[in-house]
Structure formats: C-alpha cells, structure tokens
Short mmCIF file of the C-alpha atoms (twelve columns), coordinates in Angstrom:
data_MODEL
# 
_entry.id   MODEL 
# 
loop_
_atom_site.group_PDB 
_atom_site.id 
_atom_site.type_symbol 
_atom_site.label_atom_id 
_atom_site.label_alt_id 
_atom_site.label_comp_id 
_atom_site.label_asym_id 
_atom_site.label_seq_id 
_atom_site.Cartn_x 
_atom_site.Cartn_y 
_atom_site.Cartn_z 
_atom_site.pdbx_PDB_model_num 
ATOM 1  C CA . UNK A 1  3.493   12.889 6.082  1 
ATOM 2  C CA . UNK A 2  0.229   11.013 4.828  1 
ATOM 3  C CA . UNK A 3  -2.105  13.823 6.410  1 
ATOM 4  C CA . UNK A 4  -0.626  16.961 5.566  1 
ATOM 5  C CA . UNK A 5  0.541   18.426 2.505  1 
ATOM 6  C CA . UNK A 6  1.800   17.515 -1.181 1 
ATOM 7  C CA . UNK A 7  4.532   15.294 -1.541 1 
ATOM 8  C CA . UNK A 8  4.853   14.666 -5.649 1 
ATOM 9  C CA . UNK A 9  3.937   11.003 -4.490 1 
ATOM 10 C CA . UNK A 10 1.670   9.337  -2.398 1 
ATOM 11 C CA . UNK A 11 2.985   7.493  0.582  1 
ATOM 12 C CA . UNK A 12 0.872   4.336  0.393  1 
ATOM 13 C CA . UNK A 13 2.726   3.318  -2.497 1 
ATOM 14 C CA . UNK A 14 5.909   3.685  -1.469 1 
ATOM 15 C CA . UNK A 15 8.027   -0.132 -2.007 1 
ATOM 16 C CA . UNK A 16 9.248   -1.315 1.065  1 
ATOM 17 C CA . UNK A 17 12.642  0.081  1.795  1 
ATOM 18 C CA . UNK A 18 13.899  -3.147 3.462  1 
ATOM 19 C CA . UNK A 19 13.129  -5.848 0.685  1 
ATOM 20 C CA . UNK A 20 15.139  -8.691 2.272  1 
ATOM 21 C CA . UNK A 21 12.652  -8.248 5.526  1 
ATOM 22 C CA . UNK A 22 16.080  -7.208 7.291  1 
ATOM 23 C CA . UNK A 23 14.027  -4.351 9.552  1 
ATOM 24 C CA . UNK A 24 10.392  -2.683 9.387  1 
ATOM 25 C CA . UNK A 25 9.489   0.862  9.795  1 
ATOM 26 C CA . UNK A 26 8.308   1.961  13.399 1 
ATOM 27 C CA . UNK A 27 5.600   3.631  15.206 1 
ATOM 28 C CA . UNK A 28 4.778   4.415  18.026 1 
ATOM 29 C CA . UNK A 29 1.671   6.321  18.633 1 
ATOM 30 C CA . UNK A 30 -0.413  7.467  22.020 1 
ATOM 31 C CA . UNK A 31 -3.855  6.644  21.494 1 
ATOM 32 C CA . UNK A 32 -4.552  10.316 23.491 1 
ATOM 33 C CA . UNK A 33 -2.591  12.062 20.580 1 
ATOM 34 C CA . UNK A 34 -4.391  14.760 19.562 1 
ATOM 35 C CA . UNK A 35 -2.241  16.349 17.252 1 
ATOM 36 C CA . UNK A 36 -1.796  13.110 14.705 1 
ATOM 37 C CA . UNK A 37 -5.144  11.219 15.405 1 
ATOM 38 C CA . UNK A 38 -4.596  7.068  16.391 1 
ATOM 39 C CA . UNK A 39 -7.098  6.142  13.422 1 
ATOM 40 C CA . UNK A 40 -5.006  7.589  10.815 1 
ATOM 41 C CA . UNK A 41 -1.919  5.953  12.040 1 
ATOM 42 C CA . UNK A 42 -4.005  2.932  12.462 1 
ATOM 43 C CA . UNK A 43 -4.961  2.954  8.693  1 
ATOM 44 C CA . UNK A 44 -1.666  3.632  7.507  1 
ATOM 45 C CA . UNK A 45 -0.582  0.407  9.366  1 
ATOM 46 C CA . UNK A 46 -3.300  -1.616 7.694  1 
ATOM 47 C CA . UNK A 47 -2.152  -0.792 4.212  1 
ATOM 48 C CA . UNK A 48 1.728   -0.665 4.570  1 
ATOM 49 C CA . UNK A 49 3.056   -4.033 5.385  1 
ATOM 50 C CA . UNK A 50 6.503   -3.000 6.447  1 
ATOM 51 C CA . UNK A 51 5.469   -0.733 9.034  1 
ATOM 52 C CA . UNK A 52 5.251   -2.298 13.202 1 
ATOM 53 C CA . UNK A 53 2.921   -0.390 14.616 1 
ATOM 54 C CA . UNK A 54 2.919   0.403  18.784 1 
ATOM 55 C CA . UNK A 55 -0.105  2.073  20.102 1 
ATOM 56 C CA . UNK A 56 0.175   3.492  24.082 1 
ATOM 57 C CA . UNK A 57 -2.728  3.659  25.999 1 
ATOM 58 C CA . UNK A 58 -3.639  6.870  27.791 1 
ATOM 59 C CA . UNK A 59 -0.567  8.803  26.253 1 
ATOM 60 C CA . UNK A 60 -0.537  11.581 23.921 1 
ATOM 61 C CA . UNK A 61 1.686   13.208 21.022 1 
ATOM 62 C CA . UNK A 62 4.847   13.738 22.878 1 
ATOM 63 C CA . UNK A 63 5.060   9.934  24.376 1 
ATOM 64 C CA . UNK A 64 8.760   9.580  24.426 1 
ATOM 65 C CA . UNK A 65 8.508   12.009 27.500 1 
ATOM 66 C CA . UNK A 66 6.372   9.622  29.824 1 
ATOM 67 C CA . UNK A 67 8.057   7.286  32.414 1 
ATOM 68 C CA . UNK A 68 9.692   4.320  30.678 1 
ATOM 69 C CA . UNK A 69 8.905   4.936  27.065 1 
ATOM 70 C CA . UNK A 70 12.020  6.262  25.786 1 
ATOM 71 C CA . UNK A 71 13.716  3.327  26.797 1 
ATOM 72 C CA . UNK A 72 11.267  0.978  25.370 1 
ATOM 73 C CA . UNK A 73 11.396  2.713  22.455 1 
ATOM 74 C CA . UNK A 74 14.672  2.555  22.332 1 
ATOM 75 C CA . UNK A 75 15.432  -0.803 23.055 1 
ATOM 76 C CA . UNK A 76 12.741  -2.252 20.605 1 
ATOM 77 C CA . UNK A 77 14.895  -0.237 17.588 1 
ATOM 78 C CA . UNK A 78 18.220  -0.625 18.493 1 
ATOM 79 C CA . UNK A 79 18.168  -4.377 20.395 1 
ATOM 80 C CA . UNK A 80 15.312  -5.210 18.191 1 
ATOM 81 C CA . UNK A 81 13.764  -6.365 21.647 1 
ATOM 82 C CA . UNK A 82 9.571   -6.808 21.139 1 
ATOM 83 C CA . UNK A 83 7.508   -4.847 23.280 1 
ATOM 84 C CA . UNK A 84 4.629   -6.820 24.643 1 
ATOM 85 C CA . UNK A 85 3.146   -4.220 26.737 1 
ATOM 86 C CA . UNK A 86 2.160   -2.359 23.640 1 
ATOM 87 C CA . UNK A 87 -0.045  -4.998 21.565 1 
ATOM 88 C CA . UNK A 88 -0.559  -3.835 18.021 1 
ATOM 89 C CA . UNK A 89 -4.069  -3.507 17.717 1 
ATOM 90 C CA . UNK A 90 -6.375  -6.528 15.907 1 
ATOM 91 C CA . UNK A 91 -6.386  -5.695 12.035 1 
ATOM 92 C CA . UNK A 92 -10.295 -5.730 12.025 1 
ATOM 93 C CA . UNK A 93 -10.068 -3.031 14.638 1 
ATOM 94 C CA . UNK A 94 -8.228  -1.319 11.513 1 
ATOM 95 C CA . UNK A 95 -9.836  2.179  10.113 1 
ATOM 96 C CA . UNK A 96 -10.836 0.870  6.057  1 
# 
C-alpha cells in the first residue's frame, strides 16, 4: 500500500486505529522477499508507531508457506503470544 499506487491519502499519516494501545498492526516480512523489499517495510516500521514488525531470515514473499510460520503467525495474532525467534530489527538499523 505505501509503494504502489495513489491512495487520496498518504499512509504515514494515518492515526493509529487502536488509540487505547488495545492491539498494534502486524508484519511479518522475509528478509529474501523480493517482491515487497525488507527496507521499505523496515522504514514504514520506523515511522508508524503502532505497527510490530517481524522480519524472517532467509524467507521470501510467500512466508506463511514455510515450516512453522503459519502457526507462529498465528498464534502471535490471535493468543497475542510474542515471537522471540523473530527479533524486530534495532531502530538504527532502520532505512531514514
């Protein structure tokens, strides 16, 4: 949605849907993806406070298919269960 096309508004301003910090936005991106690049997904997370951001290692675009994921994904948005063996990457690592 940030990349590609006109919306009639820009994304990065959008308020934060869940104003009583009930829930956050997700995503979960394979730093392989080729398709929607990790550093633009990266950038987005650095500016939008209300997003948690998951990066895989050594996965691509269609992630939910590999071993394990799916459930993890799962899990982390409907148990609200953390997933520590996806660290968000450091904020300096952050595209500006």
């Amino acid at each position: 949605m940030v990349a590609f096309g006109e919306r009639g508004f820009d994304p990065m301003h959008v308020s934060n849907p869940f104003p009583e910090n009930g829930s956050l936005m997700h995503i979960w991106q394979g730093y392989e993806d080729r398709i929607v690049p990790f550093e633009l997904q990266r950038y987005v997370y650095g500016k939008v406070a209300w997003i948690e951001y998951h990066e895989v290692p050594d996965r691509g675009h269609l992630i939910v298919h590999y071993k394990g994921l799916f459930e993890t994904i799962s899990r982390a948005l409907l148990l609200e269960e953390q997933s520590y063996s996806y660290p968000k990457p450091k904020l300096s690592n952050i595209v500006a």
